[in-house]
FITIBA-541035 format. One line per field, with one value per residue (C-alpha): residue in three letters; residue number from 1; z, y, x. Coordinates in pm, 1 decimal. Each point is the difference from the previous one (the first is absolute). Last residue first. Example, Ala and Ser with C-alpha at 12.3 -4.5 7.8 and 13.67 -1.06 7.14 Angstrom:
<recs>
nugu (SER:ALA)
gukol (2:1)
w (714.0:66.0)
v (-106.0:-344.0)
u (1367.0:-137.0)
</recs>
This chain:
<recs>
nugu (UNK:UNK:UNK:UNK:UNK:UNK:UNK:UNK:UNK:UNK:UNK:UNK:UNK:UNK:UNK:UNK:UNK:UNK:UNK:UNK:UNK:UNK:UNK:UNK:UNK:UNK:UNK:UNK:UNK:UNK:UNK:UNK:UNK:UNK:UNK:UNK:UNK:UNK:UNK:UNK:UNK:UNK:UNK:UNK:UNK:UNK:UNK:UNK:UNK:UNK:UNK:UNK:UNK:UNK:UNK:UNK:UNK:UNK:UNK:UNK:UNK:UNK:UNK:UNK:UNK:UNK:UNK:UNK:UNK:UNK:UNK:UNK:UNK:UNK:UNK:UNK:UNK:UNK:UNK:UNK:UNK:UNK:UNK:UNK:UNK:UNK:UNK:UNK:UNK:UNK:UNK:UNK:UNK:UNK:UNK:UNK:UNK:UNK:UNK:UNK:UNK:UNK:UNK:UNK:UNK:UNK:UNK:UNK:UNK:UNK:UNK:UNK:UNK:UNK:UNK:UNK:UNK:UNK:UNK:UNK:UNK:UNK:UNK:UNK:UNK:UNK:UNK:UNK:UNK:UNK:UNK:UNK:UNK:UNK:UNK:UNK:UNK:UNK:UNK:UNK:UNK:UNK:UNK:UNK:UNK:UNK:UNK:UNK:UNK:UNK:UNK:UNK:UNK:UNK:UNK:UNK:UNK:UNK:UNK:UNK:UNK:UNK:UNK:UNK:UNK:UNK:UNK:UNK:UNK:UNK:UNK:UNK:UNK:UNK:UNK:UNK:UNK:UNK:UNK:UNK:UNK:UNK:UNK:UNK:UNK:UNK:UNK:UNK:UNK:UNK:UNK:UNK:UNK:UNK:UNK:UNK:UNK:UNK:UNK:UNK:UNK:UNK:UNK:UNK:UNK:UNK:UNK:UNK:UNK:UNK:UNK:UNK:UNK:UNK:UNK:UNK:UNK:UNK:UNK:UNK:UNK:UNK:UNK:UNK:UNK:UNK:UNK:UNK:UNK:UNK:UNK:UNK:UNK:UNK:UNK:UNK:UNK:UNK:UNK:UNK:UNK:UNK:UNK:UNK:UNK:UNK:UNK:UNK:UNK:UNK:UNK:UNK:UNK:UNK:UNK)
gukol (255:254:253:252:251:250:249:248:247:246:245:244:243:242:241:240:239:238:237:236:235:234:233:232:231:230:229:228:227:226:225:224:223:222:221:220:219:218:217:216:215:214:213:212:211:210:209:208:207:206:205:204:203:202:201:200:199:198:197:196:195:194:193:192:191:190:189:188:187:186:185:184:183:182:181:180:179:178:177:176:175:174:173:172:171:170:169:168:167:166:165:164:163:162:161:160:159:158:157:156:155:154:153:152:151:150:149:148:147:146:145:144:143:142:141:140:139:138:137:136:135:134:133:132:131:130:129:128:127:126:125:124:123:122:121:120:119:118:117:116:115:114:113:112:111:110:109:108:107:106:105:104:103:102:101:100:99:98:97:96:95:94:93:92:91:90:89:88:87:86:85:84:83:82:81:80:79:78:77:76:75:74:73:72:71:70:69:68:67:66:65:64:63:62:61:60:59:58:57:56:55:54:53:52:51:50:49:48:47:46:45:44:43:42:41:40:39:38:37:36:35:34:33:32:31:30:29:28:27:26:25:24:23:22:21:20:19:18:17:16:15:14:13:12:11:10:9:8:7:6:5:4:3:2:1)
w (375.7:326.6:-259.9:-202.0:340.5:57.6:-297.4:-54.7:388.2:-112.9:-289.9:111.0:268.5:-254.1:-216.0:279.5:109.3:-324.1:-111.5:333.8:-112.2:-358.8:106.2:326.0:-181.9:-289.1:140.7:265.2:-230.8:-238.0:-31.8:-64.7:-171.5:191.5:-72.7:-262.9:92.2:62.0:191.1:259.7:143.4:241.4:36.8:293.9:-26.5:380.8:-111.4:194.1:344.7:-25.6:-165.5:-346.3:-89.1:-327.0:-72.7:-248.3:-145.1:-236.6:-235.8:-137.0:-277.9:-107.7:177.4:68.4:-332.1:-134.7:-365.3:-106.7:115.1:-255.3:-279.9:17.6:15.5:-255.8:72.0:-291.0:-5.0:389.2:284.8:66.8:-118.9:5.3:142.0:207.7:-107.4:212.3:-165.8:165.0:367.4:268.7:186.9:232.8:179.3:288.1:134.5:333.6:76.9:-131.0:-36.0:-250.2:-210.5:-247.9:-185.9:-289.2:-104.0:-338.4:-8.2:-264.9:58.5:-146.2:211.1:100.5:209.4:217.5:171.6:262.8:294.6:-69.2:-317.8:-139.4:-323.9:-78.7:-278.3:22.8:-170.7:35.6:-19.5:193.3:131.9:213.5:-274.1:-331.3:-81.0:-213.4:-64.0:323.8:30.9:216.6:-82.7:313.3:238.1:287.5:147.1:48.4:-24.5:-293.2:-265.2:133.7:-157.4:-307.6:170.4:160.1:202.2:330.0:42.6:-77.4:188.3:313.7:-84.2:23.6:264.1:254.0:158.0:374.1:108.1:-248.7:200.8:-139.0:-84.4:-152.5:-61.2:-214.4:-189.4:-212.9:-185.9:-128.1:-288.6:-175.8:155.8:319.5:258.5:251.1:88.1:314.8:178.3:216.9:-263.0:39.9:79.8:124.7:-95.7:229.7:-66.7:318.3:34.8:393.8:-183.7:-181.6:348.9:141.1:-249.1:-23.2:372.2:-33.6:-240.3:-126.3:-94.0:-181.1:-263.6:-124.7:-41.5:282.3:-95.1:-114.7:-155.9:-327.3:-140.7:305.1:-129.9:-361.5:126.9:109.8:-316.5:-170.2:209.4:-66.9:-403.1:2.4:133.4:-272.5:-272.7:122.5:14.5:-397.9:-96.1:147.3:-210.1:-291.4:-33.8:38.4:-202.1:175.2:-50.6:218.1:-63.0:284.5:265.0:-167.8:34.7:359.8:58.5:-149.3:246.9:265.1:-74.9)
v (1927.7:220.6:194.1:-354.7:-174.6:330.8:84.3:-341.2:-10.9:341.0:-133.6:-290.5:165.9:266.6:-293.7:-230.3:330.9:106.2:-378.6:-88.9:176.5:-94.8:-348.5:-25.8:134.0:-169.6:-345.3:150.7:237.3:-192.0:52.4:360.2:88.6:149.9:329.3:20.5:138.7:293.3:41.1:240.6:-49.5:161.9:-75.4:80.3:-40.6:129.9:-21.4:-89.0:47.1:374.6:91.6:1.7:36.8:-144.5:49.3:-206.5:60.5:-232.6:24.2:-344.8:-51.4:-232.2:-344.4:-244.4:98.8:-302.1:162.2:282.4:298.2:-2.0:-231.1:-327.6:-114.1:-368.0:-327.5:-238.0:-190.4:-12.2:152.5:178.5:-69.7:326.4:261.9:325.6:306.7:351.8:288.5:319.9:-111.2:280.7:40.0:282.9:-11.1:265.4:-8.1:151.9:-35.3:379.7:149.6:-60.0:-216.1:-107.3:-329.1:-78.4:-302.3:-126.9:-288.2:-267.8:-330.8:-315.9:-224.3:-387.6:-110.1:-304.3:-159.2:-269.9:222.8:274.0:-4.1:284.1:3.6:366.3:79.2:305.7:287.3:333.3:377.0:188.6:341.5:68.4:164.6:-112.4:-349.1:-213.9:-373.5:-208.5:-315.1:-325.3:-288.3:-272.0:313.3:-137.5:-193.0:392.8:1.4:-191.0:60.8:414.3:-46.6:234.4:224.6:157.6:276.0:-111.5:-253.8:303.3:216.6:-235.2:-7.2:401.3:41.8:-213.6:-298.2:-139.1:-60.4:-11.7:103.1:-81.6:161.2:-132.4:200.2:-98.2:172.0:-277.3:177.3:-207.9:-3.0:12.0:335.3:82.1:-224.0:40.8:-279.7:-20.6:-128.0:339.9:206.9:75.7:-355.0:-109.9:-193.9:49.5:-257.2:-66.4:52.0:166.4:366.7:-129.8:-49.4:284.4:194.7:-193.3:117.4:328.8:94.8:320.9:-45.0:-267.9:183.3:145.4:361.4:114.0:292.2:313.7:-44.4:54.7:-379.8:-117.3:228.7:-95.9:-371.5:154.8:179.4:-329.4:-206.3:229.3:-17.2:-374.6:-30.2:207.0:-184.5:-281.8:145.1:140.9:-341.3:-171.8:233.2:-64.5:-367.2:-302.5:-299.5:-337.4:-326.6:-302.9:-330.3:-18.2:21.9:-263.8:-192.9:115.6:-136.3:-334.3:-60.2:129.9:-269.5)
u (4158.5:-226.4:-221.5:-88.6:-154.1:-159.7:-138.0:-210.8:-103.1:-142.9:-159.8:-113.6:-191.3:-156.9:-139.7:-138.5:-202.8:-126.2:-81.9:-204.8:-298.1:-16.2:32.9:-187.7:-306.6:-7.0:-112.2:-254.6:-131.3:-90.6:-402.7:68.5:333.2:210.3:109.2:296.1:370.7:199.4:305.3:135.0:287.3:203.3:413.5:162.6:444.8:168.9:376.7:269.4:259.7:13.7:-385.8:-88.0:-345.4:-134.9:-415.2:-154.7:-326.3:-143.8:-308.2:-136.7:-266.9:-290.2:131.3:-312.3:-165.8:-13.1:85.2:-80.3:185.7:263.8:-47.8:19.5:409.4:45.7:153.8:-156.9:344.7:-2.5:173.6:-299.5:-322.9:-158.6:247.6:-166.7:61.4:113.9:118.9:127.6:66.2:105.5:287.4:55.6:297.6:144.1:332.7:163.8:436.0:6.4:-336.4:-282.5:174.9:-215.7:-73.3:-236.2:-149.4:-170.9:-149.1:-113.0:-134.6:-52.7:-183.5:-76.6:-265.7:-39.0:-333.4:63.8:-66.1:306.9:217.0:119.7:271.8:167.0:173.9:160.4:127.2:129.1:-39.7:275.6:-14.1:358.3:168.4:-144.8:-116.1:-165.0:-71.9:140.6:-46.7:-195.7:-101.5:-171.6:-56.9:-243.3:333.9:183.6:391.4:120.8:-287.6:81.4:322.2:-102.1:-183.9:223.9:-103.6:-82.1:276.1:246.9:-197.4:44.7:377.8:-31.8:-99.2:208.7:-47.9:155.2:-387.2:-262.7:-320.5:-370.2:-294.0:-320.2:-307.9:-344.3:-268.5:-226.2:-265.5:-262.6:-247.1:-289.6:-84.1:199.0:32.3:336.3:273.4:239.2:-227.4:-78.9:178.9:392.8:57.1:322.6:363.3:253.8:325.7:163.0:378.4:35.1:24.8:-383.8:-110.0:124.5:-188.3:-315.8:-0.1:103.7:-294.6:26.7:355.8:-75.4:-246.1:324.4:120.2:-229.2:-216.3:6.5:321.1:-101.4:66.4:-228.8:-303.6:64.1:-92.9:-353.4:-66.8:140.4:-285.0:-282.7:79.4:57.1:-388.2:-118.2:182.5:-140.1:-354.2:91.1:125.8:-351.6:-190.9:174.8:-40.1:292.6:-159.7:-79.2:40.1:-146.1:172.0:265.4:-303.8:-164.1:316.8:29.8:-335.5:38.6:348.3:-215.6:-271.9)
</recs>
């Protein structure tokens, strides 16, 4: 029966509409205004330092991963927007190795599992557009992307940097790894990964570097009648995602 549902679940296609890009887009827009807040000085550089607990524990070597909505997910129309924060400590590293990692595309296959191809395609100064390939699987059901983003780093004071990364194209791969492989256009598809916005934050302190990274992603609703088989999959991708990406940069910021 759950194996049934989740094929079901695979099944259903959806189309990415207008109205739920402009909510999305609405969402994004309160969150930057808040981000632009820390990279003004108004408030704390990092969300850590407002919450000495997380803080000690990410100094002690735990990975912080939290909600920035009540489950970590909010309803708009046909869809869902995912806004999550992880923040970790890389003790003994300096800036600009974690840049380095940051940056290159091109050896991102080697440092993140999600990322299965991975290059770089353009860049000038510190805004590089890149490529991945990324392959999901969560619940039985696995999805395989092409993706575009383009990312741009500032330093907003010495030993402080700011990222916003942002994807351009996102398809989904039919029958990949096959002779009839093929990407469906962007934003059709499953629907369960629409876009992705990331926000990193770099601090540099004496003995390492403070690295905070907040996502937010964009995926379908559920469909009715399946909720309880899509559910824990589109939910649980955001948060799975941001952890292995910080456990990802920090193994390859301390070679």
């Amino acid at each position: 029966m759950l194996f049934g549902g989740l094929q079901a679940a695979a099944q259903l296609t959806v189309q990415l509409g207008q109205a739920t890009l402009k909510e999305f887009q609405a969402y994004v827009n309160r969150v930057e205004a808040e981000l632009d807040g820390r990279r003004s000085g108004k408030r704390a550089d990092l969300w850590l330092e407002e919450h000495s607990t997380d803080l000690a524990a990410a100094k002690a070597g735990k990975l912080i991963i939290v909600p920035m909505t009540d489950e970590g997910s909010v309803d708009i129309k046909h869809g869902l927007v995912h806004d999550w924060l992880g923040a970790t400590f890389l003790p003994g590293v300096k800036l600009p190795r974690v840049l380095s990692v940051l940056q290159n595309f091109d050896d991102h296959k080697k440092y993140f599992p999600e990322i299965v191809e991975s290059r770089t395609l353009e860049r000038n100064g510190n805004t590089i557009k890149g490529y991945w390939r990324l392959k999901r699987t969560q619940q039985l059901i696995t999805v395989v992307l092409d993706v575009e983003q383009l990312a741009s780093y500032e330093e907003t004071r010495p030993g402080l940097w700011h990222c916003r990364a942002k994807t351009t194209k996102i398809s989904e791969v039919d029958d990949p790894g096959t002779s009839a492989e093929k990407d469906l256009p962007p934003d059709d598809g499953h629907g369960y990964f629409w876009r992705l916005n990331a926000y990193w934050t770099l601090k540099g302190v004496p003995d390492g570097i403070y690295a905070e990274c907040r996502t937010i992603s964009l995926s379908r609703d559920i469909p009715f009648g399946l909720y309880w088989a899509v559910k824990p999959f589109v939910q649980s991708l955001p948060r799975a995602s941001l952890e292995s990406t910080l456990a990802g940069l920090k193994k390859a910021a301390a070679k």
